[in-house]
N, C-alpha and C positions, 0 to 999 in steps of 0.2 A: 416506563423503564426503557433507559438507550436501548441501540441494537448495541449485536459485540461483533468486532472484528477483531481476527487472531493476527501474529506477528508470529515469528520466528523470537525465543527467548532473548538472541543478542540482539536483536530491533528495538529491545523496550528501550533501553536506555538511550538510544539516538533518539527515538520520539520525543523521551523526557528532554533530554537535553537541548533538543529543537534542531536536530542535526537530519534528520528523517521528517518530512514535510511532505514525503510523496510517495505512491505506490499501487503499483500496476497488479492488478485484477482479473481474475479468468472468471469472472461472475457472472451468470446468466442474465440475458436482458432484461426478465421479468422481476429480478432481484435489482438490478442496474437504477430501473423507474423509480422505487422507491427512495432511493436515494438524490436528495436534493440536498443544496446548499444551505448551510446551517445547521441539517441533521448531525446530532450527538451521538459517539459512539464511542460503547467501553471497549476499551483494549485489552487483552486478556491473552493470554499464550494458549488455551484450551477453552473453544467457543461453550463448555456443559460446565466443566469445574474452577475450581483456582479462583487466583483474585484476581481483581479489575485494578491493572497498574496504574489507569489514566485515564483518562476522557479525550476524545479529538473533534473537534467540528471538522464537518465536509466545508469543504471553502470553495471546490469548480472538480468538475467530473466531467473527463472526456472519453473519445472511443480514440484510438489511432491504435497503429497496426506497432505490434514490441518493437520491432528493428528501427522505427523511428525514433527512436531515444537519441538525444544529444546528450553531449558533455554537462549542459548544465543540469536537465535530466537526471541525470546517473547521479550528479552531485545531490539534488534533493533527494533520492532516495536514499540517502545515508553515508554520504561520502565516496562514493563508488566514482572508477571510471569507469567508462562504454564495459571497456573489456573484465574488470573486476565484478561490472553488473550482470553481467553475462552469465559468468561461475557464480554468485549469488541467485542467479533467476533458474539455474540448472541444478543445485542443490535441493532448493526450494521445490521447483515444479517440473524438474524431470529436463528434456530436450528442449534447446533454442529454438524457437520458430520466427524467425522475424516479421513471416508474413499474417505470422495469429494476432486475431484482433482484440485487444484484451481495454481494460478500463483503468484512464488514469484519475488518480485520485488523488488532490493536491488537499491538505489537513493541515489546522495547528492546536495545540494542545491548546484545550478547558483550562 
């Protein structure tokens, strides 16, 4: 059985549609190691109920610090610029840290 990774409800569809390719993680190390290239993983808006909208393969997984995000960046994870991903990542997970070191994770839809 994949693992599951949650989205935000309006992620699904950029996934689907191959517009969202990317996505930055506050995952703990010991969760991070698990995760290699190739690994399958259902998507689902709630990781216990609901449906599995999709499948994504990990394709490359890296560490670097949030505030390093470029423009082309911002655009893999769903269209966004710098600054539109900013208010998307504050929504989501509360305060900007640019110096927190979070997990990028580059995916393409099963």
């Amino acid at each position: 059985m994949p693992a599951v990774i949650t989205f935000k409800q309006d992620h699904i569809s950029m996934i689907k549609q191959g517009r969202k390719v990317q996505t930055r993680r506050t995952w703990k190390d010991e969760y991070a190691r698990k995760m290699k290239p190739g690994t399958i993983l259902d998507v689902k808006v709630n990781r216990y109920s609901g449906p599995v909208y999709c499948q994504i393969r990990l394709l490359d997984l890296n560490k670097e610090r949030l505030g390093d995000i470029t423009e082309p960046d911002a655009h893999k994870e769903g269209g966004y610029t710098i600054e539109t991903y900013k208010q998307a990542w504050e929504e989501i997970n509360g305060a900007w840290n640019p110096d927190a070191l979070v997990y990028v994770v580059t995916f393409e839809v099963v």
